[in-house]
BALOBA-1460 file (C-alpha; in Angstrom, 3 decimals):
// residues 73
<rec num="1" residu="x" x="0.000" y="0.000" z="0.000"/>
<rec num="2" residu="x" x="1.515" y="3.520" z="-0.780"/>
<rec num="3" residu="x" x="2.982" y="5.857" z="1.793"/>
<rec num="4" residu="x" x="0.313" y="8.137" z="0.840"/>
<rec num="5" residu="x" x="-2.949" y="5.990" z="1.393"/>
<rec num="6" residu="x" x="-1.310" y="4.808" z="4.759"/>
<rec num="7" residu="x" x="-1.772" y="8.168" z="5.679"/>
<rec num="8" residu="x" x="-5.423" y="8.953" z="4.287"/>
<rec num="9" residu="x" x="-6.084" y="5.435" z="6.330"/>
<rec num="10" residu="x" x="-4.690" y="6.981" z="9.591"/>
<rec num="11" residu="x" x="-6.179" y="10.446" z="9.221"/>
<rec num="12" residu="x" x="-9.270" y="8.365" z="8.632"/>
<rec num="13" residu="x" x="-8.902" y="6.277" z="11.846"/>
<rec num="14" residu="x" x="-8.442" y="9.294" z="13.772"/>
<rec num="15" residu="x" x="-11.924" y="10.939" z="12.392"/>
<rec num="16" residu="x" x="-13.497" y="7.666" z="13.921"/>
<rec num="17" residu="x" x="-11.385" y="7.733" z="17.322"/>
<rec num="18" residu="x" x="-9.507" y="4.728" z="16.597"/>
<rec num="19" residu="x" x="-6.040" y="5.188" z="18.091"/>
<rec num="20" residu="x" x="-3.475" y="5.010" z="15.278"/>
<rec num="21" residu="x" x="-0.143" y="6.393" z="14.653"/>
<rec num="22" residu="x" x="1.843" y="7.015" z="11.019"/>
<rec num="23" residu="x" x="5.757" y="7.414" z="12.193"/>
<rec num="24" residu="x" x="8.163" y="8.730" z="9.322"/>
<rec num="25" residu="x" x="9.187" y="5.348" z="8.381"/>
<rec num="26" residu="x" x="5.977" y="4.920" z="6.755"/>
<rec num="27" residu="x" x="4.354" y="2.046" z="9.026"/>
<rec num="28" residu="x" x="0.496" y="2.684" z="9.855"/>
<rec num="29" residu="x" x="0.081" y="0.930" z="13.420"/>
<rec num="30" residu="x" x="-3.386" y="0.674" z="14.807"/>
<rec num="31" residu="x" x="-4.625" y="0.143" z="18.238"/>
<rec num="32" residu="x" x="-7.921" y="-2.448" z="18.027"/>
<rec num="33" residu="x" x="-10.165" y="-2.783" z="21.345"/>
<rec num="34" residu="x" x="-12.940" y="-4.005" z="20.369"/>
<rec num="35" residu="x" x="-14.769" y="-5.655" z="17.512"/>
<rec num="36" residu="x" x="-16.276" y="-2.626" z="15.974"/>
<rec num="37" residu="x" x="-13.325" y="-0.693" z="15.653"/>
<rec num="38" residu="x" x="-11.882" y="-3.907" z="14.270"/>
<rec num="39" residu="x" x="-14.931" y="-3.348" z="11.328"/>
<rec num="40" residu="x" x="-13.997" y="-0.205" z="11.147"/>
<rec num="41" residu="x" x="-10.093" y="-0.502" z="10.717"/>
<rec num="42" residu="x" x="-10.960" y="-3.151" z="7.783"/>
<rec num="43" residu="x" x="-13.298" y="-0.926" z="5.828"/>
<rec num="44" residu="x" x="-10.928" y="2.180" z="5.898"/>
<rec num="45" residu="x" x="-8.054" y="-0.139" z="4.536"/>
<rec num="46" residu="x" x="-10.544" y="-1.877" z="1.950"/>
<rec num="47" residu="x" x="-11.540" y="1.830" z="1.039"/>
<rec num="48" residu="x" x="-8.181" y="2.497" z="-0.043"/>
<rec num="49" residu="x" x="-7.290" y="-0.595" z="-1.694"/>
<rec num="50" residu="x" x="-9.234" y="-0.656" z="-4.399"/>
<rec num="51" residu="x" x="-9.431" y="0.691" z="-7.686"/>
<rec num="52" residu="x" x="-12.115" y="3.308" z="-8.193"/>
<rec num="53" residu="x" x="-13.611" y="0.830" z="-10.944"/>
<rec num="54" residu="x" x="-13.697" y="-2.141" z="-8.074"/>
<rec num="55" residu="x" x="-15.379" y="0.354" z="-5.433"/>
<rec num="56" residu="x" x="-18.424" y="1.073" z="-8.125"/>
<rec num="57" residu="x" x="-18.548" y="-2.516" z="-8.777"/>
<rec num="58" residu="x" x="-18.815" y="-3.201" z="-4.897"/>
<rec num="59" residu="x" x="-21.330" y="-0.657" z="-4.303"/>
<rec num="60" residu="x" x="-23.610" y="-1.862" z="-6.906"/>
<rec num="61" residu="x" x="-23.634" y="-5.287" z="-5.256"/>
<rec num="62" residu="x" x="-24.260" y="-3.600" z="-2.294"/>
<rec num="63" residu="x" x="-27.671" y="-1.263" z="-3.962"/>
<rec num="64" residu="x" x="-28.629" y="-4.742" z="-5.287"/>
<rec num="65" residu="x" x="-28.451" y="-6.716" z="-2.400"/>
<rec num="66" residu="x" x="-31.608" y="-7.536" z="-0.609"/>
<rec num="67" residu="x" x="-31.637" y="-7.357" z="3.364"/>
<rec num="68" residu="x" x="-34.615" y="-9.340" z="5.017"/>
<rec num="69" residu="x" x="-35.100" y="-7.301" z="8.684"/>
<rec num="70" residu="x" x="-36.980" y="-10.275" z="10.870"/>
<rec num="71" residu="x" x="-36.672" y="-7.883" z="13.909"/>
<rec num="72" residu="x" x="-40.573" y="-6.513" z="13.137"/>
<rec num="73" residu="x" x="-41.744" y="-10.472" z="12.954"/>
């Protein structure tokens, strides 16, 4: 991943309050408490390793995918 989109991912993390740090050597080391932020590290990372061509095709899947909610049954 580029030095660059290791630091998109980290100012990222720190929007969502996921501690994070991006020394000068380039590293992107994340701090993971909890499952959520877990989630959350892997779709900021995902975000930025795709192409823009790959991130339409996954959205579509998603705006095509039917969710059944059973919590109104």
């Amino acid at each position: 991943m580029r030095r660059c989109d290791r630091w998109s991912i980290h100012r990222r993390l720190q929007e969502l309050n996921i501690p994070a740090a991006c020394p000068a050597d380039g590293t992107l080391r994340v701090e993971v408490n909890h499952a959520l932020a877990l989630l959350l590290v892997r779709s900021a990372v995902f975000q930025f390793s795709l192409s823009r061509q790959e991130s339409v095709d996954w959205l579509e899947r998603c705006w095509q995918t039917r969710v059944v909610c059973l919590a109104n049954s």
